[in-house]
C-alpha positions in Angstrom: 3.2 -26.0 -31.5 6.0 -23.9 -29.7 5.1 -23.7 -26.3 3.7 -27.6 -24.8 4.4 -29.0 -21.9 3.6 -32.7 -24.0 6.6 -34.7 -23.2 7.5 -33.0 -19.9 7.6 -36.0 -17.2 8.2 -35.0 -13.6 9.6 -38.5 -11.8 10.1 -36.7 -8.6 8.3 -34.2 -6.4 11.2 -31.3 -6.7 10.9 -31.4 -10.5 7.4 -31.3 -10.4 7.3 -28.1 -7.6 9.7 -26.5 -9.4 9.6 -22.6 -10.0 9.1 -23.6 -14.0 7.8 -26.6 -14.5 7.7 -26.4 -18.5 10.6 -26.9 -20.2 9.9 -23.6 -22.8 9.8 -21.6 -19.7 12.9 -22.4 -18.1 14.8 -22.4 -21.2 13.2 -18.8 -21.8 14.2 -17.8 -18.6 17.5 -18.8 -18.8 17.8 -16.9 -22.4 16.5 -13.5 -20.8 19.1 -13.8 -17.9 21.7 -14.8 -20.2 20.8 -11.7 -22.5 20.9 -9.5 -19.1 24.0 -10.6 -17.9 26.2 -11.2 -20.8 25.3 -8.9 -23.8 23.5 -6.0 -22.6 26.4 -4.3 -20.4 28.5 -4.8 -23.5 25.8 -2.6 -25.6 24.7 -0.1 -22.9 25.3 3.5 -23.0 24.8 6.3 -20.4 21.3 7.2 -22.0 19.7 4.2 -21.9 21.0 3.4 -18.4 19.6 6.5 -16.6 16.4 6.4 -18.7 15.2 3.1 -19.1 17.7 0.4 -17.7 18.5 1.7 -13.6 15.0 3.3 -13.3 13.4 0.1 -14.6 15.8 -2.3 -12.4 15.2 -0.5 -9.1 11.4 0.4 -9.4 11.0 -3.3 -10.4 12.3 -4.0 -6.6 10.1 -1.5 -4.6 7.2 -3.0 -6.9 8.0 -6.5 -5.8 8.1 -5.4 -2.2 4.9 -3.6 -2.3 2.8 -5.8 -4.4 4.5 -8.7 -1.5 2.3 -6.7 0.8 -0.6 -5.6 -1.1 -1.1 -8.5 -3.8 -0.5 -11.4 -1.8 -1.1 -10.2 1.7 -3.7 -7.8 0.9 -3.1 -4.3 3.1 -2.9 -1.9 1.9 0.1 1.1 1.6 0.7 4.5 0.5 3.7 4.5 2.4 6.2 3.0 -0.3 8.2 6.8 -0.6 9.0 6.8 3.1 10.3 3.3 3.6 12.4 4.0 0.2 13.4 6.9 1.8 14.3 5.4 4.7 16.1 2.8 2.8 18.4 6.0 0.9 19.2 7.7 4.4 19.9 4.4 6.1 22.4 3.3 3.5 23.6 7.3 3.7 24.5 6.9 6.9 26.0 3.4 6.7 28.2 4.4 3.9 29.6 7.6 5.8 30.3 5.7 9.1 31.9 2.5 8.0 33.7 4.1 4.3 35.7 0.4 4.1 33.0 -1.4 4.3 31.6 -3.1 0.7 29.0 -1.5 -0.7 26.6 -4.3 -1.3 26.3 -5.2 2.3 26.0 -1.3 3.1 22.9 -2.0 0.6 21.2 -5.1 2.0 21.7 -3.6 5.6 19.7 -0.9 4.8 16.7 -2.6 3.8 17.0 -4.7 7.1 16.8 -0.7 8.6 13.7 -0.2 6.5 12.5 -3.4 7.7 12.5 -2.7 11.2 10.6 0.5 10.3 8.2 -1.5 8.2 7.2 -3.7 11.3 7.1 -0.8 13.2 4.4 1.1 11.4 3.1 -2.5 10.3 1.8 -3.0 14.0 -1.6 -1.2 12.9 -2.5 -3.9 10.3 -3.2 -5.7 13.4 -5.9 -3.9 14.4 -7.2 -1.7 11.4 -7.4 -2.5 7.8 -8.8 -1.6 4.5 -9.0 2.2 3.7 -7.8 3.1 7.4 -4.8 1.1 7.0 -4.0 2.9 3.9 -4.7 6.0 5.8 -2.2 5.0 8.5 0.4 4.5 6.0 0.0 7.4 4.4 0.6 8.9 8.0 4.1 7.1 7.8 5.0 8.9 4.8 4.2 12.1 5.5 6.1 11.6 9.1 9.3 9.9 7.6 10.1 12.9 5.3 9.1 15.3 7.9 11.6 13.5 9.9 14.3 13.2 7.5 13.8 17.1 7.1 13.8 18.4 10.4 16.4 16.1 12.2 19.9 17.3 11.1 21.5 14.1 11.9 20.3 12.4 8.7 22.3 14.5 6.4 24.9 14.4 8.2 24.2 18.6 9.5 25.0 19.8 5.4 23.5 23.3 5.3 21.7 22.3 1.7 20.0 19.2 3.8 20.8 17.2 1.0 22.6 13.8 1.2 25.6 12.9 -1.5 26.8 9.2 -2.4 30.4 9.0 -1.9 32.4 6.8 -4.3 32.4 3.2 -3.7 34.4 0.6 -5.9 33.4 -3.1 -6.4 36.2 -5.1 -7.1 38.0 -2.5 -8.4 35.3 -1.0 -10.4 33.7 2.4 -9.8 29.6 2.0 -9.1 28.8 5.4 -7.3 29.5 8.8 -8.3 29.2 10.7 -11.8 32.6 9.1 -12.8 31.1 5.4 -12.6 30.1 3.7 -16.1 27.1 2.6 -17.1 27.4 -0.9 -17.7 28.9 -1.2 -13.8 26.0 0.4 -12.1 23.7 -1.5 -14.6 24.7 -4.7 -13.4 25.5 -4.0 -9.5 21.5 -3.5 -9.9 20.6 -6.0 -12.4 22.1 -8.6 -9.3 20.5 -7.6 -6.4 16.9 -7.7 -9.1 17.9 -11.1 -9.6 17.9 -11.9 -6.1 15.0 -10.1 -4.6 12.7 -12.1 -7.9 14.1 -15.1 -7.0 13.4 -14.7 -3.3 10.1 -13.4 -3.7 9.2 -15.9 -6.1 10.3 -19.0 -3.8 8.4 -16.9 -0.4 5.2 -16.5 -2.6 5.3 -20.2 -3.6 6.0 -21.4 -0.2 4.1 -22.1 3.7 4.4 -18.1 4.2 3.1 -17.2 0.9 0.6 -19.1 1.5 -0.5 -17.4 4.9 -0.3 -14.3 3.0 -2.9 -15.3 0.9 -4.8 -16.6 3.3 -5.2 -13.4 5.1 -5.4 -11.5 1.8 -8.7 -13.4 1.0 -10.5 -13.6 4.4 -8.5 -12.9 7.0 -11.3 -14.1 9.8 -11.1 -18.3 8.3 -7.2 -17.9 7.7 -6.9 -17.8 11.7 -9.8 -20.3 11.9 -7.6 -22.7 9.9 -4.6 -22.1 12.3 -2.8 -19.0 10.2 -1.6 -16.3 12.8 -2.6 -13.3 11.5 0.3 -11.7 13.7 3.2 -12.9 12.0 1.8 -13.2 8.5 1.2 -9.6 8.7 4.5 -8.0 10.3 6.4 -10.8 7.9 4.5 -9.1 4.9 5.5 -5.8 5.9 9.2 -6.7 6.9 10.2 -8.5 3.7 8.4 -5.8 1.9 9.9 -2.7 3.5 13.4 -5.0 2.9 12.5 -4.9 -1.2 11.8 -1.4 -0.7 14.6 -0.3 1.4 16.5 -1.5 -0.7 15.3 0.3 -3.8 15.5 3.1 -2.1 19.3 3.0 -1.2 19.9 2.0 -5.0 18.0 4.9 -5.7 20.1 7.0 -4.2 23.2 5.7 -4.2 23.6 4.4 -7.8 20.9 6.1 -10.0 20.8 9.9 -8.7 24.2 9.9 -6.1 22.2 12.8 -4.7 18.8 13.4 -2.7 16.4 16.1 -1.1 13.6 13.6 0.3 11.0 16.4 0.2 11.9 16.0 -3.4 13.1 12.8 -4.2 10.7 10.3 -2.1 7.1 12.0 -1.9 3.8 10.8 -2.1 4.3 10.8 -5.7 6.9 7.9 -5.6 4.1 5.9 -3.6 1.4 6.3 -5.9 3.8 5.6 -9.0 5.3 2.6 -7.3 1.1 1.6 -6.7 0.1 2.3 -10.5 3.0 -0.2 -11.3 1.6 -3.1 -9.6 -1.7 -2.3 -10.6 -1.4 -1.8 -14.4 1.2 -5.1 -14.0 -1.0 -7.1 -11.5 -1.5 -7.7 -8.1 -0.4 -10.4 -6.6 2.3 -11.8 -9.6 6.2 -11.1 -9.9 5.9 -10.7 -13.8 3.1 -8.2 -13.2 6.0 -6.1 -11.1 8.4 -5.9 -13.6 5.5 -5.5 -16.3 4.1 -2.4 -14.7 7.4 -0.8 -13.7 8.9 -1.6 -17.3 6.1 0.1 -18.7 5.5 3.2 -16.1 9.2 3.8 -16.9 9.0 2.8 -20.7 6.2 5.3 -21.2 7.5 8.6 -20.4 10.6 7.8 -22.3 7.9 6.9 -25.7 5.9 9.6 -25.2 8.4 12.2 -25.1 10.4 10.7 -27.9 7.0 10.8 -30.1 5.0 13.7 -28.8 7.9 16.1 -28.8 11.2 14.8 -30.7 8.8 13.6 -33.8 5.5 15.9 -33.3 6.8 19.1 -31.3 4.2 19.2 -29.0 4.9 21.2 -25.8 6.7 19.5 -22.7 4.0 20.0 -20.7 1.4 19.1 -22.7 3.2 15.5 -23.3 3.1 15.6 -19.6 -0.5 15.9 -19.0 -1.1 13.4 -21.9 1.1 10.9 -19.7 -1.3 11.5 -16.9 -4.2 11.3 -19.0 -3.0 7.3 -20.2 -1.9 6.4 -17.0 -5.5 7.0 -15.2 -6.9 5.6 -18.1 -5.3 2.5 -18.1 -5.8 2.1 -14.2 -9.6 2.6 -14.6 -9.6 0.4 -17.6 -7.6 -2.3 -15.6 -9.5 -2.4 -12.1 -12.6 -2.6 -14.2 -11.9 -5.4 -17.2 -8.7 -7.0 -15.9 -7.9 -6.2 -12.2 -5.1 -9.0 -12.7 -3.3 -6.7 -14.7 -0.6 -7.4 -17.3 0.3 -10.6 -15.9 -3.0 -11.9 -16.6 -3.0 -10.8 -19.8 -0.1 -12.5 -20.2 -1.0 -15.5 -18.9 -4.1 -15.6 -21.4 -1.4 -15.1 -24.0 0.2 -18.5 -23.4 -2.9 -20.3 -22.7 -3.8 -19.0 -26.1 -0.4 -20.7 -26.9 -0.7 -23.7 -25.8 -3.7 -24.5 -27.7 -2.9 -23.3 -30.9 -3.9 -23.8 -33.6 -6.9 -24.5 -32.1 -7.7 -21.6 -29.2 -10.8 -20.8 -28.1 
């Protein structure tokens, strides 16, 4: 009854390729950007930017740029904490060296750093693949913090080897530092989320998309059929170490202001920034902002039940989170390896033929 695409004529072949080709869907979409844009910075407070809001914006990018490379181009990576680490020192750098230069293009040219670094340890997809690729990639995290670590250079030769955001304004208004307010920093992110889902959406839908997919399902007959396995591959990995460089510098220079990588970007951040597009869905864009809104949601729920309402132990809320999160992986991979986008998408098929589903 409320969601149909009855009475929805397409007269030309743009309308009918369109990202959303229901009417309900576009209108939707338009509602939650509206709601994004216009009435949460005027409800936000510091609280539910640094716990829910920034985390969930900038995680939703890295998620993007690895499920890019593992959903629809199928290699694998456990490398996502170096390349957003890379991403954080790059922009670092960039803001120190060139201080009256903008902020946001210190930003994207630090995932086009990252990117160069993605190719770079990309260039084994070409010959391995499967766990050995993943095994190569974890190589490249282990290496990139080493290398942040041990070469001076990258934090500029500080004695406490850690890296500080200085404070940069856009148009006037403070983003960086401890002084900056919330609803700034929540939408200097929320706009460069916009664009990376709207430029992953259109890449996924389009010629290279569809060479990613391709080689994600049988690699072998994609370059039988005339796809080049070459530059689908080192594409996949550039544009995804670009969504993840950049999450990386947002990381640092908007949500914490200050980073130790042996801290900050571990393996840890790789595997979480996996279990999102897993427990969202490989291969989708919803499924990346499902899984990293609810890998960031959770923590947040359980500590507000398990300890604010039932005084559990910290650390016992903290193996609990463990405990769900492995769960709900196993769970997934084994009834719904499409995640919460699927799930989703079952939801509206349901809709679409109510009152009568089946």
């Amino acid at each position: 009854m409320f969601y149909r695409e009855a009475g929805d004529f397409s007269t030309t072949y743009p309308q009918d390729s369109q990202t959303f080709p229901i009417k309900f869907d576009r209108y939707r979409y338009y509602f939650v950007l509206a709601f994004a844009f216009l009435v949460i910075p005027f409800i936000i407070n510091d609280y539910w930017a640094n716990a829910i809001l920034l985390p969930f914006l900038i995680y939703t990018i890295a998620a993007i740029g690895l499920n890019i490379l593992t959903g629809y181009c199928g290699q694998v990576s456990l490398g996502t904490g170096g390349f957003m680490a890379v991403g954080a020192y790059a922009c670092y750098k960039l803001m120190t060296a060139f201080p009256e230069v903008n902020i946001f293009i210190h930003v994207i040219l630090a995932g086009g750093v990252t990117a160069l670094v993605g190719v770079l340890f990309g260039l084994p997809s070409l010959r391995i693949k499967g766990f050995y690729l993943a095994v190569a990639t974890l190589a490249a995290q282990f290496f990139l913090v080493w290398l942040f670590n041990r070469v001076p250079w990258f934090y500029n030769y500080s004695a406490s080897g850690q890296i500080n955001a200085p404070e940069r304004t856009v148009f006037g208004v403070l983003v960086t530092g401890p002084s900056a307010p919330a609803w700034a920093t929540y939408l200097f992110c929320l706009v460069f989320v916009t664009i990376c889902a709207i430029l992953a959406r259109n890449l996924t839908r389009g010629t290279i998309g569809r060479s990613w997919m391709a080689i994600r399902d049988m690699d072998i007959a994609a370059e039988i059929i005339g796809v080049n396995p070459l530059s689908a591959k080192l594409s996949a990995f550039a544009i995804s170490s670009f969504f993840v460089g950049i999450s990386g510098a947002l990381f640092f220079a908007i949500y914490l202001g200050a980073v130790e990588v042996g801290e900050v970007f571990n393996i840890q951040k790789s595997f979480l920034v996996l279990f999102m597009i897993i427990i969202g869905g490989l291969g989708s864009i919803f499924g990346s902002f499902a899984g990293a809104a609810f890998l960031v949601v959770l923590p947040v729920f359980l500590k507000v039940v398990g300890v604010d309402l039932l005084g559990w132990p910290t650390d016992i809320v903290a193996h609990f989170q463990f405990i769900i999160i492995g769960a709900l992986i196993i769970m997934f991979l084994i009834l719904e390896p499409h995640g919460l986008a699927q799930l989703w998408r079952l939801t509206k098929e349901k809709l679409r033929l109510w009152p009568f589903p089946h």
